[in-house]
Each structure stands twice: as structure tokens, then as C-alpha cells.
C-alpha positions as CSV (number, residue, x, y, z in Angstrom):
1,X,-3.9,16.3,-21.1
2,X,-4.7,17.9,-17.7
3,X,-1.9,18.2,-15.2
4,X,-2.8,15.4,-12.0
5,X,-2.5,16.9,-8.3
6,X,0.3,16.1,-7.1
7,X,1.9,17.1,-4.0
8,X,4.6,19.6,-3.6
9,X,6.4,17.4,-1.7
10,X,8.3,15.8,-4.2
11,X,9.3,19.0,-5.4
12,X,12.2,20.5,-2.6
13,X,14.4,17.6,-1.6
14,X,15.3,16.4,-5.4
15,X,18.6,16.0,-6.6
16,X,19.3,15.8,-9.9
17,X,21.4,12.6,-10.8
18,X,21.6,13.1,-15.0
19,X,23.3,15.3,-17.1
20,X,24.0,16.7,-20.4
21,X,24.3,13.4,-21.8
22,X,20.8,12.3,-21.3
23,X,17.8,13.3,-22.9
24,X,15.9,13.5,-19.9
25,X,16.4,14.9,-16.2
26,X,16.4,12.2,-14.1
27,X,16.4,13.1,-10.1
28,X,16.7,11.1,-6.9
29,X,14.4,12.3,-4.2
30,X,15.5,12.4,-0.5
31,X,13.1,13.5,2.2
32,X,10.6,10.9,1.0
33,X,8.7,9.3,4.3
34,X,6.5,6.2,3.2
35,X,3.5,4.4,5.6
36,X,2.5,1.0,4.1
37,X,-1.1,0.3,5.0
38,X,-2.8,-2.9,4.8
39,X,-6.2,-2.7,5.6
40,X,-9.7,-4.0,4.3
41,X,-10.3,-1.3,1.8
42,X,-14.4,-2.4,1.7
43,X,-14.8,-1.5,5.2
44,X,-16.2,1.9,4.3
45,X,-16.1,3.2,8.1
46,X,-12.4,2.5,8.6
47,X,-11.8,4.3,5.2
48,X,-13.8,7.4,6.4
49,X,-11.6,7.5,9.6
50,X,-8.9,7.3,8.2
51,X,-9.4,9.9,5.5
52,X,-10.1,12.4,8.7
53,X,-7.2,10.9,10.1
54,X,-4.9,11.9,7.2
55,X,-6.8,14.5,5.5
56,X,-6.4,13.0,2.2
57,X,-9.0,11.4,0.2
58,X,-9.1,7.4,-0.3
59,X,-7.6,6.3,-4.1
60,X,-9.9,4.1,-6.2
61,X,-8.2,1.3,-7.9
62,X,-4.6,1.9,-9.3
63,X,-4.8,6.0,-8.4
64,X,-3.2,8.3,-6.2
65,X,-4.6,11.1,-4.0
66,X,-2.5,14.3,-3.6
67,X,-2.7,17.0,-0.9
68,X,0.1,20.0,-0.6
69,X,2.0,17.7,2.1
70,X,1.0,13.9,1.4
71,X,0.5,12.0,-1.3
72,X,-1.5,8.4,-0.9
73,X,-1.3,5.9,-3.3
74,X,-3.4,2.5,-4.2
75,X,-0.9,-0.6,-4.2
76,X,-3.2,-3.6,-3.9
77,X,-6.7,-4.6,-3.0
78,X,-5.6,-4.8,0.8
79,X,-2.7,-2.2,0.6
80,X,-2.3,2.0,0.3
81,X,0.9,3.7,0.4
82,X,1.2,6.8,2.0
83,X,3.8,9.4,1.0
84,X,5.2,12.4,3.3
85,X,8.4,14.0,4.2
86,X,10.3,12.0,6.9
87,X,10.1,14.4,9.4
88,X,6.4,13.5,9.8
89,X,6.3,9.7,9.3
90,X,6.3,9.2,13.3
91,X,3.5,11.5,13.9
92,X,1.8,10.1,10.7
93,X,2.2,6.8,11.7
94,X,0.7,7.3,15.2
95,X,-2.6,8.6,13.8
96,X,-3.0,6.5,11.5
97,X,-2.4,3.4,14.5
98,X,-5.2,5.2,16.4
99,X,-7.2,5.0,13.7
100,X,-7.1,1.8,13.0
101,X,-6.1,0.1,16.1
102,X,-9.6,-1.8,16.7
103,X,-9.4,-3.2,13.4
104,X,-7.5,-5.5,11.7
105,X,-4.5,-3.8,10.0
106,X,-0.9,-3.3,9.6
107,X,1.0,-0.1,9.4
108,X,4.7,0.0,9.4
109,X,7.3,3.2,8.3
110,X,9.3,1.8,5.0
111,X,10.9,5.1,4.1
112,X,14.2,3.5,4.5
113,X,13.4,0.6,2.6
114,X,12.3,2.6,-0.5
115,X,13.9,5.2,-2.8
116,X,12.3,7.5,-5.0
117,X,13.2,8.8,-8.5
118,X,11.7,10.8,-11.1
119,X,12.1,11.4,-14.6
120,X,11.2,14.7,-16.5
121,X,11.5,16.0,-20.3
122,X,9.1,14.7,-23.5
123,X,10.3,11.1,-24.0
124,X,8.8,9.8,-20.4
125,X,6.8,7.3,-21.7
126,X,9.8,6.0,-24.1
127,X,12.3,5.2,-21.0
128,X,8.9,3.6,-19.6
129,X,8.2,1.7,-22.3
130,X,12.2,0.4,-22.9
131,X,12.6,-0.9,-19.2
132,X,8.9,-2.1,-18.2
133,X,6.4,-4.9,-19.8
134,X,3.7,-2.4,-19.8
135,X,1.8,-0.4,-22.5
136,X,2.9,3.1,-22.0
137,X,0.3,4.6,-24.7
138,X,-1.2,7.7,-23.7
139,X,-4.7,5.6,-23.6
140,X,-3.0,2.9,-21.6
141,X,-1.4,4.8,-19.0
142,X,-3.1,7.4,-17.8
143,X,-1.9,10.4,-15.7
144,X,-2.4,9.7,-12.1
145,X,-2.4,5.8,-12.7
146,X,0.1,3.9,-10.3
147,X,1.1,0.8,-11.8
148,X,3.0,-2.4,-10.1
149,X,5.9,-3.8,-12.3
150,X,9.3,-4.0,-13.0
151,X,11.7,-2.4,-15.0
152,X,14.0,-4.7,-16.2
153,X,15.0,-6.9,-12.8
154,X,13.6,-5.5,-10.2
155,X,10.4,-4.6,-9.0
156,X,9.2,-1.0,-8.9
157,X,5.9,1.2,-9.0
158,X,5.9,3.7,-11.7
159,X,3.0,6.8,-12.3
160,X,2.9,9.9,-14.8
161,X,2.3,13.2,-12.8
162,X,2.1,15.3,-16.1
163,X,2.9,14.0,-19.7
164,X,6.5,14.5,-19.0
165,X,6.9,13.7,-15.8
166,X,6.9,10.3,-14.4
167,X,7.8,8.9,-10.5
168,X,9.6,5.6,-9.6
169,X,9.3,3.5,-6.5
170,X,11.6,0.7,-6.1
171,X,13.5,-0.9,-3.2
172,X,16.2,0.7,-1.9
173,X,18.8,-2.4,-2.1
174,X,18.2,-2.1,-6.3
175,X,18.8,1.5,-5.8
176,X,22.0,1.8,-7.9
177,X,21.0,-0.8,-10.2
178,X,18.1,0.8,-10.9
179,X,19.9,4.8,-11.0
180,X,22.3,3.6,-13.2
181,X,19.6,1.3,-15.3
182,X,17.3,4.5,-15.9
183,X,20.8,7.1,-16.6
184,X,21.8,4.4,-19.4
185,X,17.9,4.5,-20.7
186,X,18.1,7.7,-21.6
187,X,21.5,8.6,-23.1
188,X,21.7,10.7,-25.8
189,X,21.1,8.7,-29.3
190,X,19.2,5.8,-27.7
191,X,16.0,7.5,-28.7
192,X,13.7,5.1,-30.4
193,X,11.4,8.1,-31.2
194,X,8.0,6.2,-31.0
195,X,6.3,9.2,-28.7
């Protein structure tokens, strides 16, 4: 498979939280800024603004969009999420308000109520497929497909960047649960060798 656009934004403020007991690198990410926008995403005029707005391309249904800087992502039928380093959620945020400030909309900063983790090395779709009730098949989850779900408890957003290389979205008051949930998944000899 092809390698998705993604931006390099996710690539300079990652720490990595795993070690030589796991079988796969997993990292926390730290300068993640995140815009929620709910919006009527028929109304093909306020879509077109704010693409120009943003400079980023509007997903289609369960996809992401990617630029060098931003990253947007398709949560809902009413709902993007927009990715980009904290330093430019305020000024982010205010164009996207003037964009949309004669419809009706809602955009609100949640970087602090998120956290971001990735996982990287050849048995991403295993971990996956251990914590979450979805099919992580390479022709059920397709690079560059956001999905919704949880893995194990909590609630969390999950898409594949490359075959080995998956990003998490979850709330920030899981964030240990869910660090230490995804170090335990991938210890060494917990392999279930399926992919």
C-alpha cells in the first residue's frame, strides 16, 4: 500500500514512551493543537470558505486531509477536527470564527482536553485489533480512514498513516489508562501473530 499524506506535524514534538520490551514504538505527542468544528457539512458554500480559510481540503466521510502544518479530520456528519501545533490554535481558531460566524456553527480549542499517541513497527493493526471492536483487516481499515471507537474503556479515534504506523485520539483524563493500556498491548511475547 501507498503511504497517506500526512502532516509533518506529528513528527517533531514526539516522545517516545516504550522501550525494549515492547514490540512496537509507541510515542506520546505534545505540541498537538486541536479545533472541533461543528458545522452543516452540506452547505457547500461554508465548506469552500472555510477550505480558503484553512488551506486544507474538506475530508469525505471517515478521511483525513493533510497539509505540511495541519491536519483535518472527519469525526461525524456535523463535526471535523482540525489538527495543528498549539502555538497556532488561537490564530486558527479566529479564522476559522470569521468564517463561519454568519452561519450556524461551533468552534471551540480542545487541545487540552485531548492527547495524542502513535504507534509504529509491523504489528499495528494487531495492538488495534486486541484493544478495539473493529475489523483491522487491511481491506477493512484502510490507510487514511479515521475511525470512532474505543479501545478497551474508553473512547478514542484511531487512523493508519502508513501500514505501520497508526495515531490515537483519546481524552486526556484516560490518558494514563490508556498509555499504560497500549505499553501492556504490545509487550514482548503477547504477539498473537495474525498480521
Amino acid at each position: 500500500m501507498t503511504k497517506v499524506a500526512v502532516s509533518k506535524m506529528f513528527n517533531h514534538s514526539k516522545i517516545q514512551i516504550s522501550d525494549e520490551t515492547n514490540y512496537l514504538k509507541v510515542f506520546q505527542h505534545t505540541d498537538v493543537g486541536m479545533i472541533t468544528l461543528r458545522l452543516d457539512l452540506e452547505n457547500q458554500v461554508l465548506k469552500r470558505k472555510l477550505r480558503h480559510a484553512l488551506g486544507i481540503s474538506m475530508p469525505s466521510v471517515r478521511q483525513i486531509q493533510a497539509t505540511t502544518d495541519a491536519l483535518l479530520a472527519w469525526m461525524s456528519p456535523d463535526e471535523l477536527l482540525y489538527f495543528c501545533t498549539k502555538s497556532e490554535v488561537v490564530n486558527r481558531l479566529n479564522l476559522v470564527k470569521e468564517t463561519m460566524t454568519s452561519y450556524h456553527s461551533l468552534s471551540l480549542d480542545v487541545s487540552d482536553a485531548r492527547v495524542v499517541f502513535s504507534l509504529e513497527g509491523g504489528k499495528v493493526r494487531e495492538v488495534i485489533a486486541k484493544l478495539a471492536p473493529i475489523d483491522t483487516a487491511i481491506n477493512s481499515l484502510e490507510l487514511g480512514e479515521i475511525r470512532r471507537t474505543r479501545l478497551s474503556q474508553v473512547a478514542a479515534a484511531i487512523w493508519l498513516t502508513e501500514e505501520n504506523r497508526a495515531t490515537i485520539i483519546c481524552f486526556r483524563s484516560v490518558e494514563k489508562y490508556l498509555r499504560d493500556l497500549l505499553l501492556i498491548s504490545c509487550k514482548k511475547g503477547s504477539e498473537v501473530g495474525v498480521w
